[in-house]
TORLO-412960 format. One line per field, with one value per residue: residue in one letter; residue number from 0; x, y, z of N, C-alpha, C, O in turn. Coordinates in steps of 0.1 Angstrom, whole numbers. Layout:
BEGIN
residu: c(A:...)
num: c(NUM:...)
n_east: c(X:...)
n_north: c(Y:...)
n_up: c(Z:...)
ca_east: c(X:...)
ca_north: c(Y:...)
ca_up: c(Z:...)
c_east: c(X:...)
c_north: c(Y:...)
c_up: c(Z:...)
o_east: c(X:...)
o_north: c(Y:...)
o_up: c(Z:...)
END
This chain:
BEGIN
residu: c(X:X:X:X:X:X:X:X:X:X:X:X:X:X:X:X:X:X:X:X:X:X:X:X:X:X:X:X:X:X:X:X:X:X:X:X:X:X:X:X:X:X:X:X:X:X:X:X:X:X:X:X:X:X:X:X:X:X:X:X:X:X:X:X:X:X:X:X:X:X:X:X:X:X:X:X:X:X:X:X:X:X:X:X:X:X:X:X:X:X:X:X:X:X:X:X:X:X:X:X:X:X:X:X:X:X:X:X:X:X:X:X:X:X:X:X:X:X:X:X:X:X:X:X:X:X:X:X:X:X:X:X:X:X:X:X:X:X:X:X:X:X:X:X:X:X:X:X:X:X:X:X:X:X:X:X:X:X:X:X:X:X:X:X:X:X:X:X:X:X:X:X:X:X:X:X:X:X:X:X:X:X:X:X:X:X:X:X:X:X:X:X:X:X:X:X:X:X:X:X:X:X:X:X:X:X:X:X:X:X:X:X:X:X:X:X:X:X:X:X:X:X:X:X:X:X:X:X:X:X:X:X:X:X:X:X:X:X:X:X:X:X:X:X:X:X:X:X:X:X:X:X:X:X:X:X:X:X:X:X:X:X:X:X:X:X:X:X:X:X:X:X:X:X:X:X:X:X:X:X:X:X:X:X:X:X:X:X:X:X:X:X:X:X:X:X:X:X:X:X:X:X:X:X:X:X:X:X:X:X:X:X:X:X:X:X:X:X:X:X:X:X:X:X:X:X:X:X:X:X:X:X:X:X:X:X:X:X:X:X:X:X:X:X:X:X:X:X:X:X:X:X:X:X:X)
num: c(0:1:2:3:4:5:6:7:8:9:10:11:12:13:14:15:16:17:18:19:20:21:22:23:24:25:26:27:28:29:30:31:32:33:34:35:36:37:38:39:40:41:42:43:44:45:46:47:48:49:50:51:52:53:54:55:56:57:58:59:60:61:62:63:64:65:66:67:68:69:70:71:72:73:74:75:76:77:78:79:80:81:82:83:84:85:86:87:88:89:90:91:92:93:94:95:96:97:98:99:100:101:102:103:104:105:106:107:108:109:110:111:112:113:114:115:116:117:118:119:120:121:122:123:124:125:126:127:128:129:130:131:132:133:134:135:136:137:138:139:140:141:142:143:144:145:146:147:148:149:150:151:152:153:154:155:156:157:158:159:160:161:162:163:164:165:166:167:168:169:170:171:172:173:174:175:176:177:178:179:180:181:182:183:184:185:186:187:188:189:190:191:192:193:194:195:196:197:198:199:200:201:202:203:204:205:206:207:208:209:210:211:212:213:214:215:216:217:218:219:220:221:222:223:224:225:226:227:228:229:230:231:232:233:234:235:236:237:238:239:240:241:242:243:244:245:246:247:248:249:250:251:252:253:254:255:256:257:258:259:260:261:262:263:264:265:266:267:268:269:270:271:272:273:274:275:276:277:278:279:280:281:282:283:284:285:286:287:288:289:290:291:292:293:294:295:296:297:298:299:300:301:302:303:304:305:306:307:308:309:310:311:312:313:314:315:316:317:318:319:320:321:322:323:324:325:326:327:328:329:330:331:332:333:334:335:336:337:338:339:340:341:342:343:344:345:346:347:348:349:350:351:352:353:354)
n_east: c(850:838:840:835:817:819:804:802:822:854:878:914:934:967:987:972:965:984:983:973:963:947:924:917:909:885:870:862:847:823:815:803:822:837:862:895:920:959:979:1012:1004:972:945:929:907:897:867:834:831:852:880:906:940:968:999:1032:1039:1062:1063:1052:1037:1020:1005:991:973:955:944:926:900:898:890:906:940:950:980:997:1019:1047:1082:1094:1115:1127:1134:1160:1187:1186:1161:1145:1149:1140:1113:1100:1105:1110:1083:1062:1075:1063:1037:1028:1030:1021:990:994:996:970:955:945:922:923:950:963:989:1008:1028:1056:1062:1089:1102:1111:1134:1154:1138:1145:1129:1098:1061:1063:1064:1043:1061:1084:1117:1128:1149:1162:1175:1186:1184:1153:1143:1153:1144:1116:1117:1123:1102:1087:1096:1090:1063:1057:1068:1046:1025:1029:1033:1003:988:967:975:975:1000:1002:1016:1015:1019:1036:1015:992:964:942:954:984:1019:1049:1073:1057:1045:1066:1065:1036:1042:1059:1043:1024:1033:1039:1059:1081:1091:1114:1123:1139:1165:1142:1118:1101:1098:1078:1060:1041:1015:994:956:948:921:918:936:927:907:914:923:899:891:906:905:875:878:881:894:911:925:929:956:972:997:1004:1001:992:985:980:956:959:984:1005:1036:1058:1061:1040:1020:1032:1030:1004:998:1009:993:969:977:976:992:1011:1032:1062:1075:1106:1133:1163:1200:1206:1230:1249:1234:1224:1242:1248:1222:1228:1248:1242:1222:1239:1255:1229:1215:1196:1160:1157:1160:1184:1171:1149:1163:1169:1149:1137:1146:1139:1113:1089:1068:1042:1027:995:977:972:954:935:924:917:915:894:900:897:912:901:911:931:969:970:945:944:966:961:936:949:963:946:931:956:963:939:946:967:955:947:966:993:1024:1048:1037:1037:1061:1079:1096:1092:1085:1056:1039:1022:1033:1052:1081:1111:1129:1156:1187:1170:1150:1162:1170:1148:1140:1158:1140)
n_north: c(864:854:837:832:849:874:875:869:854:840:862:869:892:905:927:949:971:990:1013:1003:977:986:999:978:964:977:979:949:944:958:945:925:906:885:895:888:909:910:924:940:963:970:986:1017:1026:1007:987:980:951:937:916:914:911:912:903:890:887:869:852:819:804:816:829:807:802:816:815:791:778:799:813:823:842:876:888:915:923:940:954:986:1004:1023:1010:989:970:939:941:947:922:904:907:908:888:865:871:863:838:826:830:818:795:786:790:768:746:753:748:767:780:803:825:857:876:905:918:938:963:969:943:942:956:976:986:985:978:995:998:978:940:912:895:898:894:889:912:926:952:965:958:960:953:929:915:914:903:871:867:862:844:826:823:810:785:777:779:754:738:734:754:779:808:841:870:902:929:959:993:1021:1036:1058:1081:1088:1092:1078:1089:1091:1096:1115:1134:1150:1167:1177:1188:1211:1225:1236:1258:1271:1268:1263:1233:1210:1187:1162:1165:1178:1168:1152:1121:1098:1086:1059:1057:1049:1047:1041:1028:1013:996:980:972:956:936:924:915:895:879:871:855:824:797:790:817:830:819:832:857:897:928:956:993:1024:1032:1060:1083:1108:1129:1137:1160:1172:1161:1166:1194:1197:1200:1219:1234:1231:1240:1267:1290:1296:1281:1263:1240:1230:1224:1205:1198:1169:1148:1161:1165:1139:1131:1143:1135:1102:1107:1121:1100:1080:1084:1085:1110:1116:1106:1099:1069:1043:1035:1048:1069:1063:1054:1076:1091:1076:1070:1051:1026:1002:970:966:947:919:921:936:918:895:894:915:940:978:1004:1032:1057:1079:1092:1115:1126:1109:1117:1143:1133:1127:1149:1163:1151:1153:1181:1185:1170:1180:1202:1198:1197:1198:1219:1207:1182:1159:1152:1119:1088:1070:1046:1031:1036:1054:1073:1104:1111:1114:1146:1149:1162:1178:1187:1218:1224:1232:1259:1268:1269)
n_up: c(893:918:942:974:1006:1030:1053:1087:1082:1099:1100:1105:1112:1110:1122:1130:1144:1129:1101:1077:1086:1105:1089:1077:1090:1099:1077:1073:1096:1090:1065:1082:1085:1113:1129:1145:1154:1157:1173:1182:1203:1213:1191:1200:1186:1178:1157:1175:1189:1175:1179:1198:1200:1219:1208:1195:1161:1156:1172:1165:1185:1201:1179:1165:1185:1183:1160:1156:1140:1119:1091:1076:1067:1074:1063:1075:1085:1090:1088:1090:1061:1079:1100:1125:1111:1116:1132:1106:1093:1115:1118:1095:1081:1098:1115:1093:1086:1105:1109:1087:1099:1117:1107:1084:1105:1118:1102:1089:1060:1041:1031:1028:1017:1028:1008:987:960:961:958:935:935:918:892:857:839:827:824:855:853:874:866:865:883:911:925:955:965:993:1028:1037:1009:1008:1028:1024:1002:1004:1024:1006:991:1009:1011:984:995:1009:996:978:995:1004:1011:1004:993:985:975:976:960:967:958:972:995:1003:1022:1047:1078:1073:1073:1084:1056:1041:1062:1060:1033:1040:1061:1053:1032:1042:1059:1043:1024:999:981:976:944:935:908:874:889:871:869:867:893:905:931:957:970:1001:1007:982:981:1006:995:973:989:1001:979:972:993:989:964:939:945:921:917:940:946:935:924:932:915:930:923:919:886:878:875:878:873:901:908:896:914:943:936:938:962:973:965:975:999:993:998:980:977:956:940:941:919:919:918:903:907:933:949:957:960:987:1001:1008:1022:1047:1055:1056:1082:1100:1097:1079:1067:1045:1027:1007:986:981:970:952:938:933:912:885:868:882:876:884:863:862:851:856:884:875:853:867:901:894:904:905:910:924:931:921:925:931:941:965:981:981:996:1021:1028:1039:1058:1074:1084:1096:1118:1126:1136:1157:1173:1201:1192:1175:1183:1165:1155:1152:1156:1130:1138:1127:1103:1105:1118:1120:1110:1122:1109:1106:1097:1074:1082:1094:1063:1055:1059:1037:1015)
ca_east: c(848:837:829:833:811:825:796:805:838:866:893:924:944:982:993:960:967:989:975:967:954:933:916:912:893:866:864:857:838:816:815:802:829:841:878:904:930:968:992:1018:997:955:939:918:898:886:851:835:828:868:885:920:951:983:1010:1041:1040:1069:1061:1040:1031:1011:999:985:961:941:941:920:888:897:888:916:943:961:992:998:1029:1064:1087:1094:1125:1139:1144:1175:1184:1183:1147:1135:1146:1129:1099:1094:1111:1108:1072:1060:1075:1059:1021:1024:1038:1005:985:992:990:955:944:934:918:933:963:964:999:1012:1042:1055:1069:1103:1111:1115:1145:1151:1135:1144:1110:1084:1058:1072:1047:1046:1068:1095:1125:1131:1163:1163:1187:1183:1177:1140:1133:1156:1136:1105:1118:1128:1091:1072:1097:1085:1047:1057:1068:1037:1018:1034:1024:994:986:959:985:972:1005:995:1025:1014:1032:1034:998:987:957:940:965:994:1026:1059:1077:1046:1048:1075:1062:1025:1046:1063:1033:1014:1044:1042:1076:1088:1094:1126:1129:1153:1162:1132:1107:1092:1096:1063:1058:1029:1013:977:953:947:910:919:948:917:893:923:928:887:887:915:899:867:882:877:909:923:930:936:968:982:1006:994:1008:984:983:973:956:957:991:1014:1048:1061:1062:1025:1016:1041:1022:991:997:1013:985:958:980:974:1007:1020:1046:1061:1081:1117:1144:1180:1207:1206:1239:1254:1217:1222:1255:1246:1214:1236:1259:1233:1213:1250:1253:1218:1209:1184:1154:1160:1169:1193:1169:1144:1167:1173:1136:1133:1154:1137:1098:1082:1053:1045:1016:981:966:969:948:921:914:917:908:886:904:894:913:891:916:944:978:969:934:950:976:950:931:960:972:935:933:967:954:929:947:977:952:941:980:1001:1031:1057:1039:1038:1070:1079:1103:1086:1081:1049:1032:1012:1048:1059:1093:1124:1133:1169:1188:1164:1142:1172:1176:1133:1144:1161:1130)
ca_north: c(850:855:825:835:859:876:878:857:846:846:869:872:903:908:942:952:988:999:1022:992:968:990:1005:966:956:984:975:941:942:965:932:917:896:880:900:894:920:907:933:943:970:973:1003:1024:1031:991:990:974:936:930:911:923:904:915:892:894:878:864:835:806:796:824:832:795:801:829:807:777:777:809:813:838:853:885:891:930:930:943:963:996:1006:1029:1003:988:958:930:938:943:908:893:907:904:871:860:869:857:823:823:827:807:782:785:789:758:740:753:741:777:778:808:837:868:883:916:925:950:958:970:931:944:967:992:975:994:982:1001:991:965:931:908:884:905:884:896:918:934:963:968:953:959:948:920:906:912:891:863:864:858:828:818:816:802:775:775:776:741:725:732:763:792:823:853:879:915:933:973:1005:1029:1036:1069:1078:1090:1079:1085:1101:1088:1112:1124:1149:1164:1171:1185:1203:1228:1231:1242:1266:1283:1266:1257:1220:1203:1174:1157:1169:1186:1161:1149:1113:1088:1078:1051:1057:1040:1050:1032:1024:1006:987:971:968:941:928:920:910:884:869:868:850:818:789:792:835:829:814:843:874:905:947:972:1007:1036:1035:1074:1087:1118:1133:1140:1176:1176:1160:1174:1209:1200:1197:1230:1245:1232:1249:1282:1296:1300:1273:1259:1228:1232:1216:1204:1189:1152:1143:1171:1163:1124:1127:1149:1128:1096:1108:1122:1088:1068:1091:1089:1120:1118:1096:1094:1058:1049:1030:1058:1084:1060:1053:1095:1097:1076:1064:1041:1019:986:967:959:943:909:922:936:911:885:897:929:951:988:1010:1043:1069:1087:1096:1130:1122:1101:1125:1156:1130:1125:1161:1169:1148:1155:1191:1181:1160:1194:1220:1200:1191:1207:1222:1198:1171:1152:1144:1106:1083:1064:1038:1028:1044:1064:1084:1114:1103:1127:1151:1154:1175:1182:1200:1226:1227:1236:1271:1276:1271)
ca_up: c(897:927:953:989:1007:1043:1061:1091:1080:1108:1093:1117:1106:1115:1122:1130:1148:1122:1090:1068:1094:1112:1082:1069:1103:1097:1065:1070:1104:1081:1054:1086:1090:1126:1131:1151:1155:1160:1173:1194:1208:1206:1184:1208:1180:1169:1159:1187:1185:1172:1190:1194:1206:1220:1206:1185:1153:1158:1183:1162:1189:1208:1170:1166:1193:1174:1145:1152:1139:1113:1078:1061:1075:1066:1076:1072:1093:1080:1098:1080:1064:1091:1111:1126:1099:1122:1137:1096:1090:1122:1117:1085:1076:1113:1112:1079:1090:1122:1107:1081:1099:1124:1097:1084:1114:1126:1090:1079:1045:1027:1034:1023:1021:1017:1003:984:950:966:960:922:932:911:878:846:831:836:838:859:856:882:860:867:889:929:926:963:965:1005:1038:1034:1001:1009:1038:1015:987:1014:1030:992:991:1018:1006:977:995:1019:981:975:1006:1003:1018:997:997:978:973:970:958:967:957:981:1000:1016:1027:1062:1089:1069:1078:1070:1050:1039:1069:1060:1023:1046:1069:1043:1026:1054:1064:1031:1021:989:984:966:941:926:887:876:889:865:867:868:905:910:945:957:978:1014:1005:972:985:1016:985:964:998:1003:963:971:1002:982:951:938:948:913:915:955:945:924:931:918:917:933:925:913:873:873:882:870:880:911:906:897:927:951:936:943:978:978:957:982:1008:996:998:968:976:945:935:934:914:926:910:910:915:944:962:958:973:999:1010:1007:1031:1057:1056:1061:1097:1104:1101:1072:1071:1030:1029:995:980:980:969:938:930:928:897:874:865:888:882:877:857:870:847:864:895:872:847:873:908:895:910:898:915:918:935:913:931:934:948:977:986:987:1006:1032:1034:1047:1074:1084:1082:1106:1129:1131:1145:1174:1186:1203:1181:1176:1193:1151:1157:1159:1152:1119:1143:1122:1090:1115:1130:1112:1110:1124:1094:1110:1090:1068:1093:1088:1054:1050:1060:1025:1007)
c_east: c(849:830:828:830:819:817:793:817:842:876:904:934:956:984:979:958:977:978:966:956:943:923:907:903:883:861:859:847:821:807:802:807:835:854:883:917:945:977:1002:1012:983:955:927:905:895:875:846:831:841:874:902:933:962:990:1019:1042:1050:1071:1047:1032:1019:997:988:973:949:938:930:906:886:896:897:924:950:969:998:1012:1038:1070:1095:1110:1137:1143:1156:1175:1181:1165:1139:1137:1139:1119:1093:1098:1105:1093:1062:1063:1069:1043:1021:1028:1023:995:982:990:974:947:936:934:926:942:967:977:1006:1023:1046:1063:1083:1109:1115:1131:1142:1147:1136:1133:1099:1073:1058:1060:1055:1054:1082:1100:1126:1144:1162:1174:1190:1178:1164:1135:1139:1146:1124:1100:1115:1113:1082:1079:1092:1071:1044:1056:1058:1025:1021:1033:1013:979:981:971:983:986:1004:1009:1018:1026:1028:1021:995:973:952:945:982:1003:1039:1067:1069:1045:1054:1068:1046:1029:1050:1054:1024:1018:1044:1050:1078:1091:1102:1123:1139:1156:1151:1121:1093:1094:1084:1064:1046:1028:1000:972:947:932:907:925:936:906:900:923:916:885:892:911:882:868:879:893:921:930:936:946:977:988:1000:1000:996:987:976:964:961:969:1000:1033:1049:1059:1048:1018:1021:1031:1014:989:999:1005:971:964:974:982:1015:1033:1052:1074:1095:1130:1156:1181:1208:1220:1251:1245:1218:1233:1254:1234:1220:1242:1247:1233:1223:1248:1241:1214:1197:1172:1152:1166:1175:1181:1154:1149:1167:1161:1129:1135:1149:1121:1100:1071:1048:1029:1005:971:957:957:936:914:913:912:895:886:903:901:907:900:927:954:972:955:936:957:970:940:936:959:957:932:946:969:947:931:959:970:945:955:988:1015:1043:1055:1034:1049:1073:1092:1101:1089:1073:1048:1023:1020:1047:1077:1101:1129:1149:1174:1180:1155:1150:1168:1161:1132:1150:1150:1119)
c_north: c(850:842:822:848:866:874:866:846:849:851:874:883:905:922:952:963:998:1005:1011:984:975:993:990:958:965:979:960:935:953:958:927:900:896:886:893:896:911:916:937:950:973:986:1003:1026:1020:997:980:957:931:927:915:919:908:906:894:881:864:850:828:805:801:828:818:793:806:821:793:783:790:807:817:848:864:888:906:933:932:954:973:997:1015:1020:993:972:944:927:941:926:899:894:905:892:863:859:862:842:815:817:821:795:776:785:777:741:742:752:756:779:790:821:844:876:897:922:936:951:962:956:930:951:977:986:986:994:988:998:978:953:922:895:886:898:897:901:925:945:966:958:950:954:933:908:907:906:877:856:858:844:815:813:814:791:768:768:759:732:726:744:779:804:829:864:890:921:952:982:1011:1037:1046:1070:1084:1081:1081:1089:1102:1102:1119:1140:1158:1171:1181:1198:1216:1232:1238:1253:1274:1285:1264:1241:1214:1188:1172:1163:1178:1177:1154:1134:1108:1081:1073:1052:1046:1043:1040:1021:1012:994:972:966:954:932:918:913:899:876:867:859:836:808:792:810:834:827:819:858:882:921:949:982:1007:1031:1044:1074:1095:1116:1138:1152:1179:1169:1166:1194:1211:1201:1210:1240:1245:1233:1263:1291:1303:1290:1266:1250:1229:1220:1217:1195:1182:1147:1150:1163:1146:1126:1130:1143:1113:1099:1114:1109:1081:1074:1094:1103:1125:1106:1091:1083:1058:1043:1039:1071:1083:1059:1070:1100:1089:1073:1051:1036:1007:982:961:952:928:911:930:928:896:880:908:936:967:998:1024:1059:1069:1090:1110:1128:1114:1105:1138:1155:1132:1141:1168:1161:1149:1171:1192:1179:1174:1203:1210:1193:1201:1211:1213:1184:1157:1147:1132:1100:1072:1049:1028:1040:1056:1075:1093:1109:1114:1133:1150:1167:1180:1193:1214:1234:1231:1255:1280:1276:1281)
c_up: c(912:938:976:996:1023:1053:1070:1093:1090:1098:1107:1106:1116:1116:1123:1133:1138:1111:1084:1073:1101:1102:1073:1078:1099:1090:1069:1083:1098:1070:1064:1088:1108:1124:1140:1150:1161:1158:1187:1205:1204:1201:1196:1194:1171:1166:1173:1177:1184:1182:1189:1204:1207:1218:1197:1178:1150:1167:1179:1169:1199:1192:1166:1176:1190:1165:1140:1152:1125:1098:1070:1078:1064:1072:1067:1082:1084:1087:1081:1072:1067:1100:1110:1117:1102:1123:1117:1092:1103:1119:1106:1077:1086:1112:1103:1084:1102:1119:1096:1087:1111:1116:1095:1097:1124:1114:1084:1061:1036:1040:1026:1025:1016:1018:1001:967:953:963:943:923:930:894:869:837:832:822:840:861:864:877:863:882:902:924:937:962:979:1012:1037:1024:996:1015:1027:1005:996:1018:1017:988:1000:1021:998:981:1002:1008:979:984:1006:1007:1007:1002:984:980:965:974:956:964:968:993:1011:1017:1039:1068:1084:1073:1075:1065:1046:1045:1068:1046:1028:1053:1061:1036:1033:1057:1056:1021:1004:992:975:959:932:911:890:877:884:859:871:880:908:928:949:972:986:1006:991:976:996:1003:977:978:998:988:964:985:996:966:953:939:936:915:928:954:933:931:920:923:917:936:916:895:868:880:874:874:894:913:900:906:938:952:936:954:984:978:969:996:1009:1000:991:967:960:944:929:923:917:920:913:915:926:951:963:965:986:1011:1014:1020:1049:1065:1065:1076:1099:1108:1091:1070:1056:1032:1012:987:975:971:952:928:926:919:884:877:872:890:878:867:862:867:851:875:889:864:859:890:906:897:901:909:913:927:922:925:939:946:964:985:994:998:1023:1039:1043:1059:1082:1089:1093:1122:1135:1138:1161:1180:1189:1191:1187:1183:1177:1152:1162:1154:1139:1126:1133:1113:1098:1118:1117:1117:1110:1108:1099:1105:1081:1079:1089:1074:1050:1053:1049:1018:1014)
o_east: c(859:818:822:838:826:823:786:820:838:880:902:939:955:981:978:948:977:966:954:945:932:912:896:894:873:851:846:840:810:795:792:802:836:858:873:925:942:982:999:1014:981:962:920:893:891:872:855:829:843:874:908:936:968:989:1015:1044:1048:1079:1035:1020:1010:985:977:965:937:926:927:902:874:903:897:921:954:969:1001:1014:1037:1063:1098:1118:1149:1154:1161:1165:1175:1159:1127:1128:1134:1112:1082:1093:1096:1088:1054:1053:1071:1038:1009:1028:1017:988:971:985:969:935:926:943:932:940:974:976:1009:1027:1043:1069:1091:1121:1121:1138:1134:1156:1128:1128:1091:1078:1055:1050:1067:1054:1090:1092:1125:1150:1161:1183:1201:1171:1162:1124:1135:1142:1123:1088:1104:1111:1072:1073:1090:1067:1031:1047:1059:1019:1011:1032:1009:966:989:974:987:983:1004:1014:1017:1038:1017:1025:996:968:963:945:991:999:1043:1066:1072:1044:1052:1064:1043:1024:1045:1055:1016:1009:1049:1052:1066:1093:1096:1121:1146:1146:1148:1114:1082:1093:1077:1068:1038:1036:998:978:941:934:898:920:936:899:894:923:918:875:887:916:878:858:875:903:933:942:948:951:986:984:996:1002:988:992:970:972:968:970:1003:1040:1040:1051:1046:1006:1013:1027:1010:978:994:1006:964:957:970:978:1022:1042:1043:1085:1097:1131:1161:1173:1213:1221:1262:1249:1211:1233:1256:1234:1216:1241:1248:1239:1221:1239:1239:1210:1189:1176:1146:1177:1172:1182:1150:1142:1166:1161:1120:1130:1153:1117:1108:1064:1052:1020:1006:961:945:950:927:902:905:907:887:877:909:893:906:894:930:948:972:957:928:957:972:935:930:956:958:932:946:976:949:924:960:976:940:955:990:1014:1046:1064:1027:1048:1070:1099:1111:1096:1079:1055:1020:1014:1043:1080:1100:1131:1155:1170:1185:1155:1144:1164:1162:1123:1149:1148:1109)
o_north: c(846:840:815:858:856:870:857:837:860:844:883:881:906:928:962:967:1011:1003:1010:983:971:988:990:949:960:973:961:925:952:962:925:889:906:881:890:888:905:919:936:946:977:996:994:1026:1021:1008:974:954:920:933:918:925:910:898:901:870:854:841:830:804:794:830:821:783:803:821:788:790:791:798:815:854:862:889:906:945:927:964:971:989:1016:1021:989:965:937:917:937:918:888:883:901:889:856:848:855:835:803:807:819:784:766:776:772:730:735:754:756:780:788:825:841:883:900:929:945:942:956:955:920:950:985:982:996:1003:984:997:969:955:921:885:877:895:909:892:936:941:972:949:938:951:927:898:897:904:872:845:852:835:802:804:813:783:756:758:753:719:715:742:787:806:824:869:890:921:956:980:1008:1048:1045:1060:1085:1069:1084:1099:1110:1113:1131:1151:1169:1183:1190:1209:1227:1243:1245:1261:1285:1294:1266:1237:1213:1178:1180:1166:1185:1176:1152:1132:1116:1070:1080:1049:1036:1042:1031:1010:1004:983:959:956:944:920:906:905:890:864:858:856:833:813:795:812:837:833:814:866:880:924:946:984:1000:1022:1043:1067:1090:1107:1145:1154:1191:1170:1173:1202:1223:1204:1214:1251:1255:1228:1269:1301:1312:1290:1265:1255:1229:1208:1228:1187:1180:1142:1144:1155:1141:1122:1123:1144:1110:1091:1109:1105:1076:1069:1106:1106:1135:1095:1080:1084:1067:1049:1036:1080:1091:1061:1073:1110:1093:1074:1042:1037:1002:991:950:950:926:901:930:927:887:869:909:943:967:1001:1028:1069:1059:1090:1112:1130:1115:1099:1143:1164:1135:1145:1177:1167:1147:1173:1202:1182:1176:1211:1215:1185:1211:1206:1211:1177:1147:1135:1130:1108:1064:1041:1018:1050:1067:1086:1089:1105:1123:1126:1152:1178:1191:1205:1222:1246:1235:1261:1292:1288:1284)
o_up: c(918:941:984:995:1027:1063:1067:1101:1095:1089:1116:1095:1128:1106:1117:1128:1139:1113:1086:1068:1102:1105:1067:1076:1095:1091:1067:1082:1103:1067:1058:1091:1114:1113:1147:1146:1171:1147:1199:1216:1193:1204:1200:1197:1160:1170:1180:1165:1191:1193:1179:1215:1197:1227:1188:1183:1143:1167:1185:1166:1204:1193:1162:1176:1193:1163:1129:1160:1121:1093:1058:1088:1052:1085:1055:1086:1073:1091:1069:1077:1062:1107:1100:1116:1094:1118:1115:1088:1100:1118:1106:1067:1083:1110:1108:1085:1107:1123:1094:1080:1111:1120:1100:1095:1133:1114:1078:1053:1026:1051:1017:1035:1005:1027:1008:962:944:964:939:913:934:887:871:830:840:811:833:868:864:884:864:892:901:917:933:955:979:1007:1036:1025:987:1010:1020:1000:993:1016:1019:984:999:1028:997:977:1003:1009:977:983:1007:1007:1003:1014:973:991:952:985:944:965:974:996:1023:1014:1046:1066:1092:1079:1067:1069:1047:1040:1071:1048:1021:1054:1063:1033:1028:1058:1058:1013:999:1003:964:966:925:904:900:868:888:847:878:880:913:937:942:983:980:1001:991:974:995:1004:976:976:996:988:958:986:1003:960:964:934:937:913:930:963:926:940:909:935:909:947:909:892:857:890:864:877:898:922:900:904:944:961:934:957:994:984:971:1005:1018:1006:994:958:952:949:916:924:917:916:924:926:927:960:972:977:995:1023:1025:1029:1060:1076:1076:1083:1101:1120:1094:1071:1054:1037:1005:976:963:967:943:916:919:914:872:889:869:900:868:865:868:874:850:875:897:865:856:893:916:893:891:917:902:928:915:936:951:958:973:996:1005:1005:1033:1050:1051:1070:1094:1099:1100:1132:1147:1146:1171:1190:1183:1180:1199:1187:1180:1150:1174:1148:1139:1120:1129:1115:1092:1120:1106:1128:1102:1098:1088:1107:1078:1081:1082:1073:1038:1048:1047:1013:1008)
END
């Protein structure tokens, strides 16, 4: 049910130089839609034509200026969760309340928001449907819960709010912990999971995730005003994805197993003394099956997701593959700033020497 075309549309995207946002301007300056880009810092690599604004989402009132005359916005910001607890609830509470709150005052017609399913917890159902109650467990999937209240209540004034509830989304661009799971495979390493890894982790690839986004600013008013889980269809165990990564290393690396509860304590206690970038709420989603239900977002947006986990990951590890032989050594290293950073292994870096 399709009733609005792009071609032409103003679409203002939030977060526009990160992974998500940049890959959702091509995409939709590609549509032939009018962009502009809202970020702390410009992407050198816009397409041309986008228009591309330095501003932090956080001040209405600089964001209210982009906004008049706009069609659809998306707001793709959210601060990750390495960062310090304060700056995840400004930015993404703070934020979130900033552009809807411009939003609604420059009268834009619909809002695209994207969440995450972190605002499930750790949900014992699998697979988890979007009926399923906010239980945050963390900072981050606190503020995350906090922000979809907050476009409920945008929903009730009056205000088109689409929430797209993604799992985890790699992809070219990528990096995250991801790196560290490319680096040892690259290295020839061995790579550890929890137990014998063979719980059900839903992932979803970048390209899918912009395709629900374009399906839900294409929709018709009644589906625009529905929340909805995107991932993966196709997806395995950890430990057969983890070993495909290793396998299209070429190494022989192979997928170890550690005991869950020594290794939970031991990453636990890192994390508390920042010295591992394992946060807890991660360490907890590693020990059982994680994935939620999609059927909302295909019988109702269309949504066909067309990568598999594995397919997305093998995608990733080749452009990071790519992007490794023309850098200097050691110059991957980041602070997981954004989705883009390879994110400090701390002690782990270390401990990739036993494998």
């Amino acid at each position: 049910m399709v009733a609005v075309e792009l071609t032409g549309r103003h679409v203002v995207v939030t977060g526009s130089s990160g992974m998500l946002g940049s890959a959702l301007v091509r995409r939709l300056a590609a549509d032939g839609a009018e962009v502009t880009g809202v970020d702390r810092r410009p992407d050198p690599d816009a397409p041309d034509g986008v228009e591309q604004v330095v501003a932090d989402v956080r001040d209405e009132e600089s964001v209210l200026t982009h906004l008049h005359g706009a069609d659809a916005v998306v707001h793709c910001v959210a601060a990750l969760p390495s960062y310090p607890a304060d700056e995840i609830r400004t930015i993404t509470v703070g934020g979130t309340r900033a552009v809807l709150g411009a939003a609604r005052r420059a009268g834009t017609p619909r809002f695209v928001h994207i969440s995450s399913t972190a605002v499930y917890g750790l949900p014992l159902i699998v697979p988890t449907p979007v009926s399923h109650p906010r239980e945050p467990v963390d900072t981050y999937s606190a503020a995350k819960a906090e922000a979809e209240v907050l476009c409920e209540e945008a929903r009730e004034a009056g205000l088109r709010v689409t929430m797209l509830r993604p799992k985890t989304f790699v992809g070219p661009g990528r990096m995250g912990l991801f790196s560290m799971l490319f680096e040892w495979a690259d290295e020839g390493r061995n790579f550890p999971v929890l137990g014998d890894g063979k719980v059900r982790t839903q992932m979803l690839g970048i390209d899918d995730l912009v395709e629900a986004i374009v399906l839900a600013l294409r929709a018709d008013d009644e589906v625009a005003m529905g929340t909805y889980n995107i991932g993966a269809a196709e997806f395995g165990t950890l430990r057969d994805d983890f070993q495909a990564v290793l396998d299209a290393a070429g190494h022989g690396g192979r997928v170890v197993g550690l005991p869950q509860q020594p290794t939970v304590a031991v990453l636990s206690a890192l994390g508390k003394a920042g010295a591992s970038p394992v946060y807890g709420r991660l360490i907890h989603k590693l020990r059982r099956d994680s994935y939620v239900d999609i059927s909302e977002s295909v019988t109702r947006l269309g949504f066909r997701p067309r990568q598999s986990n594995r397919d997305a990951i093998l995608a990733t590890f080749d452009w990071w593959r790519e992007q490794r032989a023309g850098q200097e050594p050691g110059s991957t290293a980041g602070g997981g700033v954004t989705s883009r950073d390879a994110w400090r292994q701390g002690a782990l870096a270390l401990a990739k020497f036993l494998f």
